[in-house]
MOPAC internal coordinates of N, CA, C and O (Angstrom, degrees):
PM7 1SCF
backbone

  N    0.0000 0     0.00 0     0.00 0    0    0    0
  C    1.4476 1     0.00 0     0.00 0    1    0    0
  C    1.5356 1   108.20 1     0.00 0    2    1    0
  O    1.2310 1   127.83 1   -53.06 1    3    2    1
  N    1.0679 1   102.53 1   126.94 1    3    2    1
  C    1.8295 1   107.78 1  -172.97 1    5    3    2
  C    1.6522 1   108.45 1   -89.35 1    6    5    3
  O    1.2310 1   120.75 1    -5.79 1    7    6    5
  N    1.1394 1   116.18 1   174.21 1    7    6    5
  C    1.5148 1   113.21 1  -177.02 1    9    7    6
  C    1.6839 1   125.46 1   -49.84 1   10    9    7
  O    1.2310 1   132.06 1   132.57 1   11   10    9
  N    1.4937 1    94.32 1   -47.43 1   11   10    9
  C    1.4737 1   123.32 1   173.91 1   13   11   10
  C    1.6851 1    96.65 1   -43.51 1   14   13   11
  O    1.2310 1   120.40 1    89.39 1   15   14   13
  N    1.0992 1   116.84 1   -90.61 1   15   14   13
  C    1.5851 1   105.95 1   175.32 1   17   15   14
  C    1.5312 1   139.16 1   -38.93 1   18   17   15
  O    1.2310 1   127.19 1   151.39 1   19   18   17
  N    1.1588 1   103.76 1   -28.61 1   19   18   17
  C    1.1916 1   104.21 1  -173.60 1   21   19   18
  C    1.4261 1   104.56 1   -82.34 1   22   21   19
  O    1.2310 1   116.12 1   143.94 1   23   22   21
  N    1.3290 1   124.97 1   -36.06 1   23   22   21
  C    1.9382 1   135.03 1   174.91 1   25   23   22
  C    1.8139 1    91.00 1   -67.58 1   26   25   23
  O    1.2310 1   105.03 1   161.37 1   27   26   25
  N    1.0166 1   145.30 1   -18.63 1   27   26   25
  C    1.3834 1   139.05 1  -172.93 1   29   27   26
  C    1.4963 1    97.18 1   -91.74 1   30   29   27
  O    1.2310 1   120.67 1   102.89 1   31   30   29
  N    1.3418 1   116.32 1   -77.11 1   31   30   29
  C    1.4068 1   121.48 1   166.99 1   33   31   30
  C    1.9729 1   120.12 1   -20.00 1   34   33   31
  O    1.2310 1   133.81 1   117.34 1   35   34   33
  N    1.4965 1    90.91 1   -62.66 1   35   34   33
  C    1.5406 1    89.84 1   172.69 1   37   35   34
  C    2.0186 1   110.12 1   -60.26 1   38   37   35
  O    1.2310 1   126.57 1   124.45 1   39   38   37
  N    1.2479 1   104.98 1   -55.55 1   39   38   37
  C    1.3816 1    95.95 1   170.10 1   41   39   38
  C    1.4829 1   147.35 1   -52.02 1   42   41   39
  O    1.2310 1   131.81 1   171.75 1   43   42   41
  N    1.4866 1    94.81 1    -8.25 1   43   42   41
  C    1.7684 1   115.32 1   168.03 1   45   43   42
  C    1.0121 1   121.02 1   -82.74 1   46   45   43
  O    1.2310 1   126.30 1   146.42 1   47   46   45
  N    1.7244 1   105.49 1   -33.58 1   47   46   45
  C    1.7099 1   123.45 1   178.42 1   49   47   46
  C    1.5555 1    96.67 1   -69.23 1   50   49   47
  O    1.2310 1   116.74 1   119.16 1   51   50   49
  N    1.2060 1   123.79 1   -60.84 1   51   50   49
  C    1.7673 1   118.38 1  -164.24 1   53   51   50
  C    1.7446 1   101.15 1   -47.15 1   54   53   51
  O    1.2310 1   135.07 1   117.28 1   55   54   53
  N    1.5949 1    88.45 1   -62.72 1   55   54   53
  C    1.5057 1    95.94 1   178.06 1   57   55   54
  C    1.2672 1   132.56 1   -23.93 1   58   57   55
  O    1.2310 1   124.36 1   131.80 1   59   58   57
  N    1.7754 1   109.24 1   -48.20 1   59   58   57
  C    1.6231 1   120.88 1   168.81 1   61   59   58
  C    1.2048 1   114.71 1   -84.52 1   62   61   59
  O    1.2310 1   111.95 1   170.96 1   63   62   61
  N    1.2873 1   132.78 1    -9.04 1   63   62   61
  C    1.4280 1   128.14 1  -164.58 1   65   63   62
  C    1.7956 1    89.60 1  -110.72 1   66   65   63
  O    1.2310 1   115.19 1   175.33 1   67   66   65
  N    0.5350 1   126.72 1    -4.67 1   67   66   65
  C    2.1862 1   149.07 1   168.68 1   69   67   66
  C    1.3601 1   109.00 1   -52.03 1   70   69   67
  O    1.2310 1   134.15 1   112.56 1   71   70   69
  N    1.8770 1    90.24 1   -67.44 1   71   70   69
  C    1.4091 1    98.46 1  -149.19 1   73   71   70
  C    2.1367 1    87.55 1   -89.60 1   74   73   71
  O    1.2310 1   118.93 1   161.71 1   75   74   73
  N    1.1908 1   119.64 1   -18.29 1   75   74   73
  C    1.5565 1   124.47 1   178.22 1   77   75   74
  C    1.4420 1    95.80 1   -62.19 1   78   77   75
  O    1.2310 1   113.93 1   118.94 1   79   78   77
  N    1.4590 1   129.09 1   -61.06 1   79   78   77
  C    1.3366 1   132.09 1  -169.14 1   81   79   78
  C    2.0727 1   104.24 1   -52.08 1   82   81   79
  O    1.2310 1   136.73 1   141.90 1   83   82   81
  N    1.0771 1    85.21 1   -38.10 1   83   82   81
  C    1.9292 1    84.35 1   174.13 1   85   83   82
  C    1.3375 1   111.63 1   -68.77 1   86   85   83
  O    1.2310 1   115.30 1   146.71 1   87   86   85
  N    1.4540 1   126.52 1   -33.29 1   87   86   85
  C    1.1365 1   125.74 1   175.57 1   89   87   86
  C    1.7837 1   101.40 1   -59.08 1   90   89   87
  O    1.2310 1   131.67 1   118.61 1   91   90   89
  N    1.0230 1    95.08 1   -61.39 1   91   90   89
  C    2.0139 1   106.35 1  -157.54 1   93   91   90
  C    1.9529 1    93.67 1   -64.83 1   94   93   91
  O    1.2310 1   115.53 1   162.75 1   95   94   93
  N    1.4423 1   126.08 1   -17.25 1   95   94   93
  C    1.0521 1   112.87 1  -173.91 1   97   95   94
  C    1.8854 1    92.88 1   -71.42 1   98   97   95
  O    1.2310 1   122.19 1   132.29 1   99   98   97
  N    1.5797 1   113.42 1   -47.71 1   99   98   97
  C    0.8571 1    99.39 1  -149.10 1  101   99   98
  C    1.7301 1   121.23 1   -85.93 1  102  101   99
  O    1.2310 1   135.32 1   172.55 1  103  102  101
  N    1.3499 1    87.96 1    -7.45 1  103  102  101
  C    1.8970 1   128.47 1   178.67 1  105  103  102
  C    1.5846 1   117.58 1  -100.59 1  106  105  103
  O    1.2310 1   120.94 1  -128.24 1  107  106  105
  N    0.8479 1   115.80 1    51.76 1  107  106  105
  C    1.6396 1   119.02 1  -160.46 1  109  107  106
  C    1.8684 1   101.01 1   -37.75 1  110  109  107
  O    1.2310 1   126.16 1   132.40 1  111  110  109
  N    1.4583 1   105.77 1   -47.60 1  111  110  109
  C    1.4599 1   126.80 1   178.21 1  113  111  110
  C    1.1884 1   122.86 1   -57.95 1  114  113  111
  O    1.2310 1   113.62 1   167.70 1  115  114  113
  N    1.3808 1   129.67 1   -12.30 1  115  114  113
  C    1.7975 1   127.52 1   179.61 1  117  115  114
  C    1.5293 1    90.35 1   -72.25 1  118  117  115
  O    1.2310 1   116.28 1   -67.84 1  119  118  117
  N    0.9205 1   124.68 1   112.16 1  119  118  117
  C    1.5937 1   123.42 1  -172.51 1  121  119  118
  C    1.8611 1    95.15 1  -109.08 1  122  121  119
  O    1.2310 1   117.01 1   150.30 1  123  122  121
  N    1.6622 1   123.30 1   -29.70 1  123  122  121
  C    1.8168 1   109.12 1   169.41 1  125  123  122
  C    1.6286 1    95.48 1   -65.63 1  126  125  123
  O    1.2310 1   122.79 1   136.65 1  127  126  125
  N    1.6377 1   112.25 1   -43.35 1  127  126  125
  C    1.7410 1   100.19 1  -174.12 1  129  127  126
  C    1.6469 1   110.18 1   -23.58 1  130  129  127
  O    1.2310 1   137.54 1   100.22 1  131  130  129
  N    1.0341 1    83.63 1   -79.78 1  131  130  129
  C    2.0032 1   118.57 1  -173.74 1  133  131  130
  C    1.6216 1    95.52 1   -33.94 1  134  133  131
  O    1.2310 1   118.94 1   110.58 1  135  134  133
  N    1.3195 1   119.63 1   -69.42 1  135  134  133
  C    1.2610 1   114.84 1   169.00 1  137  135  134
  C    1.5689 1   136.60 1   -49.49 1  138  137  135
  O    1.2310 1   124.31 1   149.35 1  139  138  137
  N    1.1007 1   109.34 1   -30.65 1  139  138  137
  C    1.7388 1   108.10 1   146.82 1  141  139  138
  C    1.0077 1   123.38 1   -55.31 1  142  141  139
  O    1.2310 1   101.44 1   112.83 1  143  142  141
  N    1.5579 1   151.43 1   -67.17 1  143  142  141
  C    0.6417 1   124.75 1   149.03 1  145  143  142
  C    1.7584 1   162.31 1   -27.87 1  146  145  143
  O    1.2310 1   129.95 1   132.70 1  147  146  145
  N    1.5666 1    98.41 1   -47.30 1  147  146  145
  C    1.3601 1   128.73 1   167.20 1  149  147  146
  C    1.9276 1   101.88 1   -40.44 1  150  149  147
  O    1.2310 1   129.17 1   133.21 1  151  150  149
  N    1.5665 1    99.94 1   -46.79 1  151  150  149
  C    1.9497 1   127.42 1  -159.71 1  153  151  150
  C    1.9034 1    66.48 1   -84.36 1  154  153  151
  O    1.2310 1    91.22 1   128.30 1  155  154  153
  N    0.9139 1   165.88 1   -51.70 1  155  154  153
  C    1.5424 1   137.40 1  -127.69 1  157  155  154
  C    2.0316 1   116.95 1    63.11 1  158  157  155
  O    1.2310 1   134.20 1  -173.88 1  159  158  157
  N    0.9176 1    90.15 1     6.12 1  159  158  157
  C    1.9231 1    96.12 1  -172.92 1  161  159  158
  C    1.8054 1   102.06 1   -64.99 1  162  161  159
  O    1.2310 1   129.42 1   -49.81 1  163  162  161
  N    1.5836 1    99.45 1   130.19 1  163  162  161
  C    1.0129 1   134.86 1   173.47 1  165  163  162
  C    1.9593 1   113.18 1   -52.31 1  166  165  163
  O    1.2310 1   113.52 1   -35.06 1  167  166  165
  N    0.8274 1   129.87 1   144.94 1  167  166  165
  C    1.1787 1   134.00 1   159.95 1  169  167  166
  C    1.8385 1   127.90 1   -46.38 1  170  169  167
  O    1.2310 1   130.15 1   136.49 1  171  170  169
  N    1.4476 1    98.04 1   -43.51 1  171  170  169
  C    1.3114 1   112.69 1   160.26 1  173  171  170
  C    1.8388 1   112.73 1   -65.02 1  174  173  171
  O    1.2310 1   117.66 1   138.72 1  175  174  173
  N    1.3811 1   122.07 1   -41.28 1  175  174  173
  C    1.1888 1   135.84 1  -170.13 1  177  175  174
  C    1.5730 1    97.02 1   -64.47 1  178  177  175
  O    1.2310 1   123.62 1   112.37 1  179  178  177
  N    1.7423 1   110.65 1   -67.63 1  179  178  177
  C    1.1906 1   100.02 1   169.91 1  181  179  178
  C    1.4993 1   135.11 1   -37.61 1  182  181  179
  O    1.2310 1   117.88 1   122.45 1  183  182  181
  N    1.2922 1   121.65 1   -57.55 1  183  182  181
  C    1.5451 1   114.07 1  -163.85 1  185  183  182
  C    1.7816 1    92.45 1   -77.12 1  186  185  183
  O    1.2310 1   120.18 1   147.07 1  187  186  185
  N    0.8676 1   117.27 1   -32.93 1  187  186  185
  C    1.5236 1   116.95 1   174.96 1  189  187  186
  C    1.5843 1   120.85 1   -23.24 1  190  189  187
  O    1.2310 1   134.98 1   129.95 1  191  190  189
  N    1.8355 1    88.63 1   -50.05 1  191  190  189
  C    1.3318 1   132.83 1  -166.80 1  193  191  190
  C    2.2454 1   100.29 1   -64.63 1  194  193  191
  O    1.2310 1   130.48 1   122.67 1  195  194  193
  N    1.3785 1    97.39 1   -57.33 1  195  194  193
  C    0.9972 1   111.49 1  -179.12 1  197  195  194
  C    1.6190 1   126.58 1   -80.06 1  198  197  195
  O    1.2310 1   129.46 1   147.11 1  199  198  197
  N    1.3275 1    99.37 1   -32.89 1  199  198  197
  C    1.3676 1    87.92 1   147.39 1  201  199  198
  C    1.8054 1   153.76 1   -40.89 1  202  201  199
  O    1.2310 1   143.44 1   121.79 1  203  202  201
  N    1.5673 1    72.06 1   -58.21 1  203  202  201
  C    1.4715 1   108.40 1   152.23 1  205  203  202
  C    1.3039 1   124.60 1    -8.64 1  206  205  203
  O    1.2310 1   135.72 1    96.75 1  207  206  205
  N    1.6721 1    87.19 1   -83.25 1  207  206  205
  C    1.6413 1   128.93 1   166.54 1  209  207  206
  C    1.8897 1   108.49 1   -53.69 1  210  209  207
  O    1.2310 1   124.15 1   123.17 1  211  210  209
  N    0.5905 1   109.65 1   -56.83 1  211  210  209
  C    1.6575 1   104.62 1  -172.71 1  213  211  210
  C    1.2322 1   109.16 1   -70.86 1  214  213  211
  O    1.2310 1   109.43 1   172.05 1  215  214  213
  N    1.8871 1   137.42 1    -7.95 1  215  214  213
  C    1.3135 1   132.47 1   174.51 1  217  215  214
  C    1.4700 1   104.18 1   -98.62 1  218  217  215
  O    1.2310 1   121.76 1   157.74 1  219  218  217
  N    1.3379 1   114.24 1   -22.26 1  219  218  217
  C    1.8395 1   117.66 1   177.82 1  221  219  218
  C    1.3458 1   104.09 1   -80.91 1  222  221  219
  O    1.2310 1   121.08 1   140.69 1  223  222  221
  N    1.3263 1   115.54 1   -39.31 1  223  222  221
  C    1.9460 1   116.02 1   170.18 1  225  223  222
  C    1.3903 1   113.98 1   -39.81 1  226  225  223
  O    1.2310 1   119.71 1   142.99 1  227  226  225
  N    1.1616 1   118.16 1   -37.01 1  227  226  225
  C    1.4996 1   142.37 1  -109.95 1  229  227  226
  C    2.2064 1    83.91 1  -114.70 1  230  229  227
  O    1.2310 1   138.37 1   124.50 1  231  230  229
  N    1.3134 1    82.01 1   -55.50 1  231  230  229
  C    1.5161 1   102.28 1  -168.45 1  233  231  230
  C    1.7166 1    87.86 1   -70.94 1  234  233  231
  O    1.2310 1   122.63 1   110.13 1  235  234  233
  N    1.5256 1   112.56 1   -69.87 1  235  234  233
  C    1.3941 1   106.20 1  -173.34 1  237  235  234
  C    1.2876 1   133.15 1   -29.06 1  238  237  235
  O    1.2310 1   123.77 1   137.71 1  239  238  237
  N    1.5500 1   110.38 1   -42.29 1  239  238  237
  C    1.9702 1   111.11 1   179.33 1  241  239  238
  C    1.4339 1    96.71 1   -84.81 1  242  241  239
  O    1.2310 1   115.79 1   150.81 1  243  242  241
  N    1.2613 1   125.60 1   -29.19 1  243  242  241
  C    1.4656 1   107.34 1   163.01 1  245  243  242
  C    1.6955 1   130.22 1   -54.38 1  246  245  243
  O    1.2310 1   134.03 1   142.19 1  247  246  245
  N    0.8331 1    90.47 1   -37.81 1  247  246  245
  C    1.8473 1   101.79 1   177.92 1  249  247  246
  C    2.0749 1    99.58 1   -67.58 1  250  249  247
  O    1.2310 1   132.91 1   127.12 1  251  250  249
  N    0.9972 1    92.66 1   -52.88 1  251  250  249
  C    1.2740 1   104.75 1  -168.13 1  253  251  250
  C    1.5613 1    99.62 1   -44.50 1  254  253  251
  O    1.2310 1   125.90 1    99.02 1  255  254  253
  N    1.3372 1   106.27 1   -80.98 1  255  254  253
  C    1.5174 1   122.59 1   163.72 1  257  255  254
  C    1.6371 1   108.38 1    -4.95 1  258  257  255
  O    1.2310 1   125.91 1   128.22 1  259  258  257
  N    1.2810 1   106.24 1   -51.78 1  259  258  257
  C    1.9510 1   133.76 1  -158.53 1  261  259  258
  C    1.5609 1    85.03 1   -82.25 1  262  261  259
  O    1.2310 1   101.72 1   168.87 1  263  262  261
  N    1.2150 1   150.96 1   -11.13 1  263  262  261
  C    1.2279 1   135.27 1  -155.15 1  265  263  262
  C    1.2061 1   126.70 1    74.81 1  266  265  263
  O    1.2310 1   111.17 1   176.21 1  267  266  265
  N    1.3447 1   134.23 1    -3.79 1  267  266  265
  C    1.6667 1   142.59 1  -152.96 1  269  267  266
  C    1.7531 1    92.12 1   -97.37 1  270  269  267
  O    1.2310 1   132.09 1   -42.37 1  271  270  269
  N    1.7639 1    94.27 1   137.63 1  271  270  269
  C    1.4149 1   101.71 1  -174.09 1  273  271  270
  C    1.6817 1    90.27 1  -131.56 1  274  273  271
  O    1.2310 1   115.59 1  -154.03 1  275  274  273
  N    1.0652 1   125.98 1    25.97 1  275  274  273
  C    1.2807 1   126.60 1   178.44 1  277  275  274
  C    1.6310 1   111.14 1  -147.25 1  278  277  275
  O    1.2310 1   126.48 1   -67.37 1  279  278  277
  N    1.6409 1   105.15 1   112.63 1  279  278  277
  C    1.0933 1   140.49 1   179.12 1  281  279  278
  C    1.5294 1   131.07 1   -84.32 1  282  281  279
  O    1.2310 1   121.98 1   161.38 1  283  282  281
  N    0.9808 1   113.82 1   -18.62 1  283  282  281
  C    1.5664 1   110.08 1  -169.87 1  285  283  282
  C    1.7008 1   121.00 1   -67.59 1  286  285  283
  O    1.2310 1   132.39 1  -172.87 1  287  286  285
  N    1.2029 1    93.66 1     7.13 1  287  286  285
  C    1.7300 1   106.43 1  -179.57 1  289  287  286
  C    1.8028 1    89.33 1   -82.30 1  290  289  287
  O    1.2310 1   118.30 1   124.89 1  291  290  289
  N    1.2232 1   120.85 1   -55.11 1  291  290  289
  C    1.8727 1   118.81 1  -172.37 1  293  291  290
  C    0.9982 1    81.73 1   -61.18 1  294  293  291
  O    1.2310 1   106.62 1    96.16 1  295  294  293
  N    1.4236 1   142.49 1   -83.84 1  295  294  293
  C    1.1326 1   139.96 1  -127.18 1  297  295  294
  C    1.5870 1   105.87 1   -43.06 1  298  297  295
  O    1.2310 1   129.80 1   117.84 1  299  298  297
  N    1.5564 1    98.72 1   -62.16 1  299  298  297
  C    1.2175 1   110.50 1  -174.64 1  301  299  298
  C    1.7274 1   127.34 1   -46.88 1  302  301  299
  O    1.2310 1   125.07 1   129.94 1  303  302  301
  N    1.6675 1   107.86 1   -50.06 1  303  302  301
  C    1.3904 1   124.49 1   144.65 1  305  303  302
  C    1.4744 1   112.75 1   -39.75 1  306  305  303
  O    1.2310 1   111.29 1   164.57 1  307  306  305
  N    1.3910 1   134.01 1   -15.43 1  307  306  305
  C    1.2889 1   113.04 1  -173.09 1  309  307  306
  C    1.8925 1    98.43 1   -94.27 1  310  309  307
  O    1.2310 1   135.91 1   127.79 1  311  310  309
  N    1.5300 1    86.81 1   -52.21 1  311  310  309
  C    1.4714 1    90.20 1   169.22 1  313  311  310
  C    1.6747 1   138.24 1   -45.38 1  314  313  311
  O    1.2310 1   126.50 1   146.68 1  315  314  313
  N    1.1707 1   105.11 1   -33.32 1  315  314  313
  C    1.3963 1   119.26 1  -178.61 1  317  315  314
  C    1.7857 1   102.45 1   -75.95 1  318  317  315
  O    1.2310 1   123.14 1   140.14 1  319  318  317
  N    1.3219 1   111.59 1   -39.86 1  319  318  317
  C    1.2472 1   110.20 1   169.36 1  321  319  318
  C    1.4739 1   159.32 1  -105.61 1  322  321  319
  O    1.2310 1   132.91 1  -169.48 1  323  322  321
  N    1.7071 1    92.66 1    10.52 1  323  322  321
  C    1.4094 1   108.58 1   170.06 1  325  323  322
  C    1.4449 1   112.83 1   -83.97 1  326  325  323
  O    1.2310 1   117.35 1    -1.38 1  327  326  325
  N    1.5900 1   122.64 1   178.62 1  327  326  325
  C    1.3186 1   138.71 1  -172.99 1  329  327  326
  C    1.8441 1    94.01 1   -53.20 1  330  329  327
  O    1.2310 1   118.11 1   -36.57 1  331  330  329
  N    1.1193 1   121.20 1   143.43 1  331  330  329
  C    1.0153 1   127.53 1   169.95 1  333  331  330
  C    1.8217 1   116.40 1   -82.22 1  334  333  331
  O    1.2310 1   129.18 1   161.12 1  335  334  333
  N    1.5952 1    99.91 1   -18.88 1  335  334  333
  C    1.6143 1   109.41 1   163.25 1  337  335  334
  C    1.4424 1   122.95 1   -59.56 1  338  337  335
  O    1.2310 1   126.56 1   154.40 1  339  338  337
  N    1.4736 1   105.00 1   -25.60 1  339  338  337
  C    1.9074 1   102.14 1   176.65 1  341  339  338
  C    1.8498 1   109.46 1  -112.54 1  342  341  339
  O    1.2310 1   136.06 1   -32.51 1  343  342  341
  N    1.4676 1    86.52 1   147.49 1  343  342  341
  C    1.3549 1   107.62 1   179.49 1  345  343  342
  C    1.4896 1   112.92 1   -59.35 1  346  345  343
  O    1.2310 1   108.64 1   -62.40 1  347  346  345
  N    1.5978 1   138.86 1   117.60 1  347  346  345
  C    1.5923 1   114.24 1   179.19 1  349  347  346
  C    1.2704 1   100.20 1   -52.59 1  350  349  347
  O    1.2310 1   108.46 1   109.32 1  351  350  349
  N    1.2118 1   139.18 1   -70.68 1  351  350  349
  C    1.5237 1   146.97 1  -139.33 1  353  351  350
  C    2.0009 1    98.99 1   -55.36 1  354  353  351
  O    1.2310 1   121.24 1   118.51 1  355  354  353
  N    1.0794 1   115.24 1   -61.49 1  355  354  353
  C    1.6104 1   131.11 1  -177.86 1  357  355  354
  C    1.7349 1    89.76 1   -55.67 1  358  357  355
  O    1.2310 1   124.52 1   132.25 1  359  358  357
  N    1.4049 1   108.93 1   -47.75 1  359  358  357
  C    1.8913 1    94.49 1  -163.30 1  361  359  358
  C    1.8963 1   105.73 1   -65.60 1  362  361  359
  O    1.2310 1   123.91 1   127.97 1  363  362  361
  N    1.2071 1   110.10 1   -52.03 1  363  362  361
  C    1.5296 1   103.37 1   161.87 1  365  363  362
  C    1.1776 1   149.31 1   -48.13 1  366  365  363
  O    1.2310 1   126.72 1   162.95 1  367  366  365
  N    1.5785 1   104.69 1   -17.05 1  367  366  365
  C    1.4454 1   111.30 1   176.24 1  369  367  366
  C    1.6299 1    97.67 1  -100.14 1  370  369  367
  O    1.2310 1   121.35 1   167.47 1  371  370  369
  N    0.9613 1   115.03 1   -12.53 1  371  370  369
  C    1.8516 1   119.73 1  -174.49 1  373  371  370
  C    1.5697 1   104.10 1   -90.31 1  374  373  371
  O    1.2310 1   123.70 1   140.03 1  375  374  373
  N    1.6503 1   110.50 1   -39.97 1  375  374  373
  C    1.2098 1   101.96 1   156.86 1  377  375  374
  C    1.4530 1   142.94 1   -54.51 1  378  377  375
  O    1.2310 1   133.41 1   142.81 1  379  378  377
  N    1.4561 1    91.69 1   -37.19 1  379  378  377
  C    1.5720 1   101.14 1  -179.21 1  381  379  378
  C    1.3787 1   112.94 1   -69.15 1  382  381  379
  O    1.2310 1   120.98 1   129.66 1  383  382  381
  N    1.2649 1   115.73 1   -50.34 1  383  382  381
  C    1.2986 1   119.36 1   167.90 1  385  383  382
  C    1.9956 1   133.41 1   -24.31 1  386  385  383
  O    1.2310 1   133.02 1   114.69 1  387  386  385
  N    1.5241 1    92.45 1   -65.31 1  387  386  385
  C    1.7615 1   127.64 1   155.95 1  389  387  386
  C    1.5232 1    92.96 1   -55.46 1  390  389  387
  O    1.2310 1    95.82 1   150.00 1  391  390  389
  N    1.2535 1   160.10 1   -30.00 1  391  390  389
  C    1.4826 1   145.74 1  -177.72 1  393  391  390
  C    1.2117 1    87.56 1    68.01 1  394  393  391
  O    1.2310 1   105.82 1  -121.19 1  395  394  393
  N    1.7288 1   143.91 1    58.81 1  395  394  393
  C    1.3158 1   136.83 1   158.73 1  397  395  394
  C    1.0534 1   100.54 1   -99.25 1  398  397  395
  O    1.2310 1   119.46 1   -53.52 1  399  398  397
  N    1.7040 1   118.63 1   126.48 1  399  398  397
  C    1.4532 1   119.32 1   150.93 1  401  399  398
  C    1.9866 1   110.12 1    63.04 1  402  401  399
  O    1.2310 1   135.33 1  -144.44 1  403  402  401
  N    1.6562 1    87.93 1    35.56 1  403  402  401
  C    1.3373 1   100.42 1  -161.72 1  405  403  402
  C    1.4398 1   133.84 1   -47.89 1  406  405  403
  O    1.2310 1   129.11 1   144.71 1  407  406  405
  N    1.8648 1   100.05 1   -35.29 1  407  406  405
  C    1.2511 1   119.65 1   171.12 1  409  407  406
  C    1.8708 1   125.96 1   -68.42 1  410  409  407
  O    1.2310 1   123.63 1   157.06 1  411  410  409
  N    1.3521 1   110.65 1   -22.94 1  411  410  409
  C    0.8883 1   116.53 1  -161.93 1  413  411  410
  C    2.0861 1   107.78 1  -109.42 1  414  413  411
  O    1.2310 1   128.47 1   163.78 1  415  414  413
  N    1.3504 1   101.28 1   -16.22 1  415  414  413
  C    1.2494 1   130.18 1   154.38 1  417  415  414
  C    1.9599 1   120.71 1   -70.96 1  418  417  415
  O    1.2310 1   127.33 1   137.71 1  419  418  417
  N    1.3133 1   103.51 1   -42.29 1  419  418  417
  C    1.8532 1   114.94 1   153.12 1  421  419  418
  C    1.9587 1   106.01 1   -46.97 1  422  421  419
  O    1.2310 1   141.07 1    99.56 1  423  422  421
  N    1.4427 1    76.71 1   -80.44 1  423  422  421
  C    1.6185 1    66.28 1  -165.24 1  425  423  422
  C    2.0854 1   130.03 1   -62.87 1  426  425  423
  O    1.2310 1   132.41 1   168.36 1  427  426  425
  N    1.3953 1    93.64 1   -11.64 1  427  426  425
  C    1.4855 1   101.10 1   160.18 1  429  427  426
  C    1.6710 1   112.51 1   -72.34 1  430  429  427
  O    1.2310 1   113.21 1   167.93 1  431  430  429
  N    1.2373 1   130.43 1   -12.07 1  431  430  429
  C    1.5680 1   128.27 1  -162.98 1  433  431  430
  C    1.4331 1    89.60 1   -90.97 1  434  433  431
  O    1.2310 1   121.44 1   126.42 1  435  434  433
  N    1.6219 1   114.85 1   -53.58 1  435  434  433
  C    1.7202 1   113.12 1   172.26 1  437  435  434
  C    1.5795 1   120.47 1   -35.70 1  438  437  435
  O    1.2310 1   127.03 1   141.30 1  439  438  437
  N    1.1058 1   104.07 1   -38.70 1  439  438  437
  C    1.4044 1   110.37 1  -174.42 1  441  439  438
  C    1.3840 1   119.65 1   -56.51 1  442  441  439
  O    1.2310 1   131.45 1   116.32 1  443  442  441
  N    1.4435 1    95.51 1   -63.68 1  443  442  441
  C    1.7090 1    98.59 1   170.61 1  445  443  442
  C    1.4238 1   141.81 1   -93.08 1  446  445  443
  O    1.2310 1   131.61 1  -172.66 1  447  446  445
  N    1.6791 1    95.18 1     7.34 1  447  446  445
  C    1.4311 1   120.15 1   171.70 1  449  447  446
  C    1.4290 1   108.57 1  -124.14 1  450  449  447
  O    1.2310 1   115.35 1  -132.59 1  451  450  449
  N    1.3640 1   126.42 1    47.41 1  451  450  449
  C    1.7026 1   123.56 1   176.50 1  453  451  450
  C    1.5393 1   110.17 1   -25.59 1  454  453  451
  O    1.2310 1   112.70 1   -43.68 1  455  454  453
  N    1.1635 1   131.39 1   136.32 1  455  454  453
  C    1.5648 1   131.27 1   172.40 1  457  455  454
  C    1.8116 1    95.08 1  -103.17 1  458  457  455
  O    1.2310 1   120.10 1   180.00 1  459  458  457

């Protein structure tokens, strides 16, 4: 990657982390927002992120459907494949917070918080 890209690249990141900071100015409460940023995660990283999220959702009401009350197979898939910049434990509770992907963010909180 030559200079040229890399000053573009950085300038895509401000750019997205810009228009996030307008969000969180005006959302004090998006607490994953805040954490994207906080993590430095890319725009690509993000939807990556969410993608992610919408194929484990996806799987989750399926399982559910299936009778399955044991999760730690997504979980684990989630872990193995998110940004390595965010904490799982912090991204789930930041999620939950944001009501992202809320259901599937529940049963990841069990995981690492057994009751």
């Amino acid at each position: 990657m030559d200079k040229y890209e890399m000053l573009a690249e950085k300038i895509n990141m401000l750019e997205f982390h810009q228009k996030l900071l307008l969000e969180v100015v005006d959302h004090p409460s998006k607490k994953f927002t805040r954490l994207i940023i906080e993590s430095g995660l890319s725009e690509s990283e993000v939807n990556h992120f969410y993608s992610i999220c919408d194929k484990l959702s996806k799987k989750l009401e399926e399982q559910k459907a299936e009778g399955y009350v044991y999760f730690h197979p997504l979980f684990d898939e989630l872990s193995i494949s998110m940004p390595d910049k965010l904490d799982i434990g912090q991204t789930i509770k930041a999620c939950l917070s944001q009501n992202l992907y809320k259901s599937l963010f529940q049963e990841f909180e069990k995981v690492i918080e057994p009751s």
